[in-house]
C-alpha positions as CSV (number, residue, x, y, z in Angstrom):
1,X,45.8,130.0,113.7
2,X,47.7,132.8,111.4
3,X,45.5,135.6,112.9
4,X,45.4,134.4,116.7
5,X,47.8,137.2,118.5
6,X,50.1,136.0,121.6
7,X,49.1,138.7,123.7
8,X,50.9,139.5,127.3
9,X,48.5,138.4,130.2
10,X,47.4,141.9,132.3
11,X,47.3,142.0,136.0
12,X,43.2,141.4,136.2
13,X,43.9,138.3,134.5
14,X,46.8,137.0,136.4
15,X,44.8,135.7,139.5
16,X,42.1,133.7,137.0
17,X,45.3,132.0,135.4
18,X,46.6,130.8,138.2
19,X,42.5,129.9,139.1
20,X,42.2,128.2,135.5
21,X,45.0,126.3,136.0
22,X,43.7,124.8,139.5
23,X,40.8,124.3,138.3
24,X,42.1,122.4,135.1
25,X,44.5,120.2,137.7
26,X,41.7,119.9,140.0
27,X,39.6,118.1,137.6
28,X,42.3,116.6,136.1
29,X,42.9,114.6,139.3
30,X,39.5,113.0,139.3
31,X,40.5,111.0,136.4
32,X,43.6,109.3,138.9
33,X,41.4,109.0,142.1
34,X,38.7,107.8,140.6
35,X,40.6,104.7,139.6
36,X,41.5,104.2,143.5
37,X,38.0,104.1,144.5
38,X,35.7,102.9,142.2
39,X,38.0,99.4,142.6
40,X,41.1,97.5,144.1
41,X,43.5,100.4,144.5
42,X,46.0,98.0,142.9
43,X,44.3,99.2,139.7
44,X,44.9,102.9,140.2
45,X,47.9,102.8,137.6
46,X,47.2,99.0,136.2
47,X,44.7,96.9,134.4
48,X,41.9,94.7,135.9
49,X,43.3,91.1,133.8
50,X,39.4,90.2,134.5
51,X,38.4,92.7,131.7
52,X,39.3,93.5,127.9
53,X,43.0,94.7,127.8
54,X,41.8,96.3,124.7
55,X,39.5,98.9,122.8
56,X,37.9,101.8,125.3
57,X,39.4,100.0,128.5
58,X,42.7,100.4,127.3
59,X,42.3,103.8,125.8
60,X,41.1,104.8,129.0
61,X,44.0,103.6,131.0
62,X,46.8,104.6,128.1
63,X,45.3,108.3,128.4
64,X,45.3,108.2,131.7
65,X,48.4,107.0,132.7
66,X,50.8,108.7,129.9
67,X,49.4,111.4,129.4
68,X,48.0,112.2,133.2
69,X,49.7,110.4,135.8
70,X,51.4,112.7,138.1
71,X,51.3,115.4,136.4
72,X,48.2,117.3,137.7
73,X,49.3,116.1,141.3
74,X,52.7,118.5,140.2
75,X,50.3,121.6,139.6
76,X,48.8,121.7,141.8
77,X,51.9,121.5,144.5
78,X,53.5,124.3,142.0
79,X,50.0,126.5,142.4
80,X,50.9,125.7,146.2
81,X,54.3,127.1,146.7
82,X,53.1,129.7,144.8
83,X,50.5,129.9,146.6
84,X,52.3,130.3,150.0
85,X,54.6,133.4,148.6
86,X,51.5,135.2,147.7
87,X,49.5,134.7,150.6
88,X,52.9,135.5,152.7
89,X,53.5,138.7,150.5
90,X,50.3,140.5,151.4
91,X,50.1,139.1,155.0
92,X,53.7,140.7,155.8
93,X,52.4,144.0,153.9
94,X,49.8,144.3,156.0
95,X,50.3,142.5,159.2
96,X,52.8,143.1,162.0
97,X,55.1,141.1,164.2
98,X,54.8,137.8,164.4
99,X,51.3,137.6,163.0
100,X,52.0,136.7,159.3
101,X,53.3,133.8,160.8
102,X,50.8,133.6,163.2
103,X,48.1,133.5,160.5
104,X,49.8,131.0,158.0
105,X,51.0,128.4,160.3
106,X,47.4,128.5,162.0
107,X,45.7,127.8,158.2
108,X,48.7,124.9,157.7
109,X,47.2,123.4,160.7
110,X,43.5,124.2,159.5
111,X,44.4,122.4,156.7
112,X,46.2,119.3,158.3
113,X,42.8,118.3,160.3
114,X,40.2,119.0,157.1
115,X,42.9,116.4,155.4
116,X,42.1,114.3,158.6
117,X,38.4,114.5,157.9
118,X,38.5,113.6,154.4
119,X,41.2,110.7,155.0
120,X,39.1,109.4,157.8
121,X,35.5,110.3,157.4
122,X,35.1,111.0,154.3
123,X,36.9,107.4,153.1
124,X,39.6,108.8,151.5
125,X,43.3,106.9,151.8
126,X,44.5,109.0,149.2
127,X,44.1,112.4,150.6
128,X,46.9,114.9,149.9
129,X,45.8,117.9,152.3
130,X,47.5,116.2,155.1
131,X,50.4,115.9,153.4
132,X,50.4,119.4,151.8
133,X,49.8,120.7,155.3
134,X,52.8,118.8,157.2
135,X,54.8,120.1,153.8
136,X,53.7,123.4,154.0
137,X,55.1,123.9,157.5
138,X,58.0,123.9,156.4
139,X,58.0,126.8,153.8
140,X,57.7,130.0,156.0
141,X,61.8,130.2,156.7
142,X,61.9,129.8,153.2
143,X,60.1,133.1,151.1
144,X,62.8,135.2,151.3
145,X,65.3,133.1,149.1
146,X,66.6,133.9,145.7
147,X,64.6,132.2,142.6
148,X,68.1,130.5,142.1
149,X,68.3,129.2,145.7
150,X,64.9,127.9,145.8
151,X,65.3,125.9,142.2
152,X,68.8,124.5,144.3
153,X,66.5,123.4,146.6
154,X,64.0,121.2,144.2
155,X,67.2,119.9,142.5
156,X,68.3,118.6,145.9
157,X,64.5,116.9,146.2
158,X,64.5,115.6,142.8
159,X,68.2,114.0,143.2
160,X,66.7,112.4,146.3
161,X,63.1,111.5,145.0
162,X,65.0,109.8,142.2
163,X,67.9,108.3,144.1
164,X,65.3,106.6,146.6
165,X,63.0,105.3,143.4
166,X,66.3,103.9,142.2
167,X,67.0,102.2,145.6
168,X,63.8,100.8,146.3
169,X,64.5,98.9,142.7
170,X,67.5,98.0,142.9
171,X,66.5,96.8,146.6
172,X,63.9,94.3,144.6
173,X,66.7,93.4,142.6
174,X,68.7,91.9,145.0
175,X,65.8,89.9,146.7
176,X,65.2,88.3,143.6
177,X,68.8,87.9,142.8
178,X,70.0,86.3,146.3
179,X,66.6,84.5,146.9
180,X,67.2,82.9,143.1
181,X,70.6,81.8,144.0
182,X,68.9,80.8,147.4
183,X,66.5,78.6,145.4
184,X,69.3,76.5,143.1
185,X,71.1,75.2,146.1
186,X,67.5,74.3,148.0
187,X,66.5,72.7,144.7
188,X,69.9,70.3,144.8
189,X,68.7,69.3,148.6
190,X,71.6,71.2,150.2
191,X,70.7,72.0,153.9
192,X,70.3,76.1,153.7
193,X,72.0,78.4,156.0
194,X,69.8,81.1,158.2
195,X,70.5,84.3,155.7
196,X,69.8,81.6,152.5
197,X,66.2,80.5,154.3
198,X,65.6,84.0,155.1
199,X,67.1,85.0,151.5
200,X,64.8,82.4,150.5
201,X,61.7,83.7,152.2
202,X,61.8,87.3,151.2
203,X,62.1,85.7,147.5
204,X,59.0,83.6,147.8
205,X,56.7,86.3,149.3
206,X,57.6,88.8,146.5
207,X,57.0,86.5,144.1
208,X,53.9,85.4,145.3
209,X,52.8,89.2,145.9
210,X,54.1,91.1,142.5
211,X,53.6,89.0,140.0
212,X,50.1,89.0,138.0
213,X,48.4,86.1,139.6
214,X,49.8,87.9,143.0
215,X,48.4,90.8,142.5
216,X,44.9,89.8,141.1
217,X,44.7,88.0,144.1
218,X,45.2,90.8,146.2
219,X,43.0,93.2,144.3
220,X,40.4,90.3,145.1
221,X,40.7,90.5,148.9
222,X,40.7,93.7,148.8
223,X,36.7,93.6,146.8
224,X,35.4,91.3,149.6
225,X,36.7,93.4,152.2
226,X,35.0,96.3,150.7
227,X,32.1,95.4,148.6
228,X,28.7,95.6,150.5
229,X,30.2,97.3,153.4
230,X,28.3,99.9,155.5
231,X,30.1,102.8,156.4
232,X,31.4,101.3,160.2
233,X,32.9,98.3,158.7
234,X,34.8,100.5,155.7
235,X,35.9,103.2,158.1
236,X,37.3,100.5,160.3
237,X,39.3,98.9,157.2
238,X,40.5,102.3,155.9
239,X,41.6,102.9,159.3
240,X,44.8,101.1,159.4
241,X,45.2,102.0,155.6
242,X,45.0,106.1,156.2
243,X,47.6,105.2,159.5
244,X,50.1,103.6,157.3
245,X,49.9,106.5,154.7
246,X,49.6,109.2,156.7
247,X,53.1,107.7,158.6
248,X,55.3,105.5,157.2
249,X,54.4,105.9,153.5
250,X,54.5,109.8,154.2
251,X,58.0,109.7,155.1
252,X,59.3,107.1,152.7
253,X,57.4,108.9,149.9
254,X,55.2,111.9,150.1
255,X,57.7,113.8,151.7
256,X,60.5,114.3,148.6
257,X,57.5,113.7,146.0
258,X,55.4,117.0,147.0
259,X,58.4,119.4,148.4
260,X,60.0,119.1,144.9
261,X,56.9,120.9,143.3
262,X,56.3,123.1,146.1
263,X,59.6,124.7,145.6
264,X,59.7,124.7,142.1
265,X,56.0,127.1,142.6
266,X,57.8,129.2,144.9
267,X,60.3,129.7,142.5
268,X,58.1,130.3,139.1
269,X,56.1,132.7,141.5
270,X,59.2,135.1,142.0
271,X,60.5,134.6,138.6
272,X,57.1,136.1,137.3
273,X,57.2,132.9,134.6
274,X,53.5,131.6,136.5
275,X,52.3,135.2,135.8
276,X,53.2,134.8,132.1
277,X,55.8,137.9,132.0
278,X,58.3,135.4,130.4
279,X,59.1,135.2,126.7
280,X,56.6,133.4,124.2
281,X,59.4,131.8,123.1
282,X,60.7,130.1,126.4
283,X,57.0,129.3,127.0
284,X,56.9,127.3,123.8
285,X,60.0,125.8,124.3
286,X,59.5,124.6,128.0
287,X,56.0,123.1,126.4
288,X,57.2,121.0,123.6
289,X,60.0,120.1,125.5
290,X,59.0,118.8,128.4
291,X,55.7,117.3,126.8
292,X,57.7,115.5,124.2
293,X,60.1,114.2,126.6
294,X,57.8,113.7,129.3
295,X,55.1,111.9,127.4
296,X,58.2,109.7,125.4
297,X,59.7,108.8,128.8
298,X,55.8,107.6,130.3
299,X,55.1,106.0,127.0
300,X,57.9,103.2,127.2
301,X,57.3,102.3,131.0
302,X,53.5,102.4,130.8
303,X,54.6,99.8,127.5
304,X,56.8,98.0,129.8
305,X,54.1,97.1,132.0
306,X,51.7,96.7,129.3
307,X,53.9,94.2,127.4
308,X,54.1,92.1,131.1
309,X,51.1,92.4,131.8
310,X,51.7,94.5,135.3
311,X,53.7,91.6,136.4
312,X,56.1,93.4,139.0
313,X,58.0,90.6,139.5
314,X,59.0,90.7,136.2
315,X,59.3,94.2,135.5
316,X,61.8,94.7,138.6
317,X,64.4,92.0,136.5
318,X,64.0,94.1,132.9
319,X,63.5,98.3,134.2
320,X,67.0,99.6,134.9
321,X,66.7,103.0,136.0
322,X,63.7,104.8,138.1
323,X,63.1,108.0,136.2
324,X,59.4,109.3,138.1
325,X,60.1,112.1,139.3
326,X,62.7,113.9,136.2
327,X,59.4,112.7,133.9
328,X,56.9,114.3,136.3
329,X,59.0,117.4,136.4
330,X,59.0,117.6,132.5
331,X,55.7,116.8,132.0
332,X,54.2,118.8,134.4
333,X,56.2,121.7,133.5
334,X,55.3,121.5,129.6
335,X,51.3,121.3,130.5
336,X,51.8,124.2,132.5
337,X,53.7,126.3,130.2
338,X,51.4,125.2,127.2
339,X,48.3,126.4,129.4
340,X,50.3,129.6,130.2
341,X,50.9,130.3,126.2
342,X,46.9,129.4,125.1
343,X,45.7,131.6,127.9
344,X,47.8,134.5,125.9
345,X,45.4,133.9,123.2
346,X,42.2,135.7,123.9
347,X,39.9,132.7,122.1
348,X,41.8,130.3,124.5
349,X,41.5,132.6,127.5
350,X,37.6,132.5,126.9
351,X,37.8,129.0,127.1
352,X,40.1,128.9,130.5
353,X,38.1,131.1,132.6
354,X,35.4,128.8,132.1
355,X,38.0,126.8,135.0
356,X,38.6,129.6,136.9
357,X,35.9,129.3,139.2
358,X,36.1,125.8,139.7
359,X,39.7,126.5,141.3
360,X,38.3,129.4,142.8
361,X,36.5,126.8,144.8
362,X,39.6,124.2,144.5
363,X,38.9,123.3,148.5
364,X,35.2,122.9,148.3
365,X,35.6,120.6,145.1
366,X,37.9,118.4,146.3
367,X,36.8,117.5,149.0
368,X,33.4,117.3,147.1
369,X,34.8,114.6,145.1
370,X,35.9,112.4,147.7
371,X,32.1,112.7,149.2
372,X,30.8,112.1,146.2
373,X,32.7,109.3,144.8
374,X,32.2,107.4,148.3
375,X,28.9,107.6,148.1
376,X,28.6,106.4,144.9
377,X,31.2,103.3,145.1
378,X,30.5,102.4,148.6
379,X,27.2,103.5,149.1
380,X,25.7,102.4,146.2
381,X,27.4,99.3,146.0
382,X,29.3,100.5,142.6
383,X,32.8,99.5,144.0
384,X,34.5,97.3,141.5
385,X,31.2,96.8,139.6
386,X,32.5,98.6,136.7
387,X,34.9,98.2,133.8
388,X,37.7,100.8,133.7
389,X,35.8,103.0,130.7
390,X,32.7,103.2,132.1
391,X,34.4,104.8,135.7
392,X,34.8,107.6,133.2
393,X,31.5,108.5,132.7
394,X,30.9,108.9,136.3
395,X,34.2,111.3,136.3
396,X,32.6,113.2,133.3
397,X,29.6,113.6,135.2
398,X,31.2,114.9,138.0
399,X,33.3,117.2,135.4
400,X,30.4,119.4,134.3
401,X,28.1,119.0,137.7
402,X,31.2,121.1,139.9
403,X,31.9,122.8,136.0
404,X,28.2,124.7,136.6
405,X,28.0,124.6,139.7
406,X,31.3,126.4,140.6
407,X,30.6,129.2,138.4
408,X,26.6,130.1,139.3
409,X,28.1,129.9,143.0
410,X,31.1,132.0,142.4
411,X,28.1,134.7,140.3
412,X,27.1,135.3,143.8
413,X,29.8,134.3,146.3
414,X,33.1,134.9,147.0
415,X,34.0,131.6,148.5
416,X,33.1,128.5,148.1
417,X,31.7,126.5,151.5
418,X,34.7,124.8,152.8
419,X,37.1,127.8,151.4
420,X,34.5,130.2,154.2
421,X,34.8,127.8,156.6
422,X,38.8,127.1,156.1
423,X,39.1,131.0,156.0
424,X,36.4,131.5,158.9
425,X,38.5,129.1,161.2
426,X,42.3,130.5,160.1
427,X,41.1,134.0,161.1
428,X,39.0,133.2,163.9
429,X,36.1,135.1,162.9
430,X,33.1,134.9,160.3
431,X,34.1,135.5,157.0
432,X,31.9,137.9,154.7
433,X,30.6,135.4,152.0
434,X,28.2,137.1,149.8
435,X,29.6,140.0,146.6
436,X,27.2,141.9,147.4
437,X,29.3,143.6,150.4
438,X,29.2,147.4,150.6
439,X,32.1,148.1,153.4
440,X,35.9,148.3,152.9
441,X,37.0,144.7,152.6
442,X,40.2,144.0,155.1
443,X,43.2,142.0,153.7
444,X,41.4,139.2,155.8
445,X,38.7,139.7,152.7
446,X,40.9,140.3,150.1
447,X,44.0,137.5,150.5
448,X,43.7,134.5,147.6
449,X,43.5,131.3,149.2
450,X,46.3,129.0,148.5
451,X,46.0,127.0,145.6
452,X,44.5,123.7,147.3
453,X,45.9,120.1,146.1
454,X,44.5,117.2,145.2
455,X,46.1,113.5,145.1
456,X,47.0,111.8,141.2
């Protein structure tokens, strides 16, 4: 390690960091959605109390969720703020009047219908593109602020992400609390008054629904309604799911969760520090900081729930304070650095590019996934067939199929298929698709895509 040199990244290089680090997150992200489709999505970030709590099951989960929970969702809505200034930059270079705008707002809405499709077609609940797109709408008045302005602005998201977490919990602590006290007086055979029954009531059905009996028996509703299932039953079930998520959950949510990043991206773009041009030794710092803290503060409430056995009823009377999003932020924020400082070292940067090209075609493998995976757990019957390990072997599979295949079709292409079409449709006309083009490429030709995001 003595004679590896911390080299400053070059210009040529800048644009396959920034496509290595996609294409890390993108992958990355398989390992959270698969969990939401191969089974009850009440599994996504707990154990299945059918199977072994121990050996590969919970090594698979206890990776997962402390070390990857969240935080390749947070890259990728950095690579998309980052995203937006870039492709904004060059459109207002070389565009006039009102076009730039003209041209981004109409590939926000490109993006808000593909996220449509793969929410509603392709049998995806979790699909972020919607999301990103309703988000995204929102940046444009935004890309000429300061770097200190715009990390004002995720400050302001992160206070509210993290005051809303805190009052949805405390929320849950006051039904248990007043539908406890509810319960002693019905337990002496006192007559209740209306706010004790309905005290009462809100009690029972949380108690019944979050504890682990509860939510086992959800999760096994859920498998009957799902397994064996042709593709008109499951899109009708999905149906009012994606409505609900796409609505109400969007705005209680989504909204804070993804802006936060999206801002912070907009403000590491200016600041040069996603280009690398920062010191090696904030680099450093930012990673073991933020993965020492991160990691430490997802360790003890991933042992929390561990310890009760996901039993939310209980974990709502023992958690005190709703920390997400400030873990998210330093997480996320070491990974990234720590992939910034390893792609300073050529024998690591040999190893990144490798990713490049799957984030090059960030659109086209997402939404590959979410075909993919439905085929395999609803098509084939796999759904909830599986314990949590073995899901991982279909992920790894996955892993190195869009691995080769993403960088034999970027050898010979410049886009991947959904990026053409995305493109094709934002500028109204047929994109050039091949390399081997001989005329002057436009800035139509040249632009990056956005960074693309993926939910996790």
């Amino acid at each position: 390690m003595s004679n590896l040199v911390i080299a400053p990244i070059r210009q040529s290089q800048r644009i396959k960091l920034i496509d290595a680090i996609r294409g890390i997150a993108l992958l990355g992200i398989l390992l959270m959605n698969s969990m939401a489709q191969s089974q009850a999505h009440f599994f996504y970030d707990k154990m299945d109390l059918r199977q072994s709590l121990t050996g590969l099951n919970f090594f698979a989960w206890g990776t997962e969720m402390i070390l990857f929970e969240g935080t390749m969702r947070g890259l990728f809505s950095i690579l998309f703020g980052a995203g937006t200034l870039l492709l904004l930059s060059r459109l207002i270079k070389t565009k006039k009047g009102l076009e730039p705008a003209d041209i981004f707002y109409r590939r926000m809405l490109w993006l808000l219908v593909f996220g449509l499709i793969n929410a509603f077609i392709f049998l995806w609940p979790g699909d972020i593109l919607y999301p990103y797109a309703l988000c995204g709408l929102l940046l444009f008045p935004f890309r000429n602020l300061s770097v200190k302005n715009l990390l004002w602005i995720a400050f302001f998201f992160l206070a509210i992400g993290t005051y809303r977490d805190n009052s949805d919990l405390y929320q849950y602590k006051n039904i248990i609390t007043k539908g406890q006290a509810a319960e002693v007086v019905s337990n002496k055979k006192v007559k209740l008054t209306e706010v004790q029954e309905e005290d009462l009531g809100k009690y029972k059905d949380f108690k019944e629904k979050q504890t682990s009996a509860g939510i086992m028996k959800r999760a096994q509703k859920e498998e009957k309604k799902i397994q064996g299932q042709g593709y008109v039953p499951l899109f009708k079930y999905f149906l009012d799911i994606n409505m609900m998520i796409e609505s109400t959950i969007f705005y209680e949510s989504y909204w804070w969760d993804i802006l936060l990043f999206l801002f912070i991206g907009m403000a590491l773009f200016k600041s040069g520090f996603l280009a690398g041009k920062k010191s090696n030794k904030l680099y450093i710092t930012v990673a073991v900081t933020g993965i020492v803290v991160g990691t430490a503060l997802n360790y003890y409430f991933q042992k929390t729930q561990y310890d009760l056995r996901f039993d939310q009823y209980l974990f709502v009377q023992k958690w005190r304070f709703a920390y997400y999003e400030l873990r998210r932020v330093f997480q996320t924020m070491g990974y990234l650095s720590l992939i910034i400082i390893l792609y300073k070292v050529a024998p690591f940067r040999k190893i990144l590019n490798v990713f490049a090209p799957v984030g090059q075609m960030a659109f086209t493998n997402y939404l590959s996934q979410s075909i993919i995976t439905s085929i395999i757990f609803y098509g084939m019957g796999w759904f909830g067939k599986l314990q949590r390990y073995e899901v991982y072997y279909i992920v790894g599979g996955i892993w190195i199929f869009q691995i080769a295949a993403s960088n034999i079709w970027i050898y010979y292409f410049r886009f991947g298929p959904f990026e053409w079409l995305w493109r094709s449709l934002t500028y109204m006309k047929k994109q050039p698709m091949k390399k081997q083009i001989t005329t002057i490429e436009s800035e139509e030709d040249t632009d990056e895509e956005i960074p693309l995001p993926a939910l996790g």
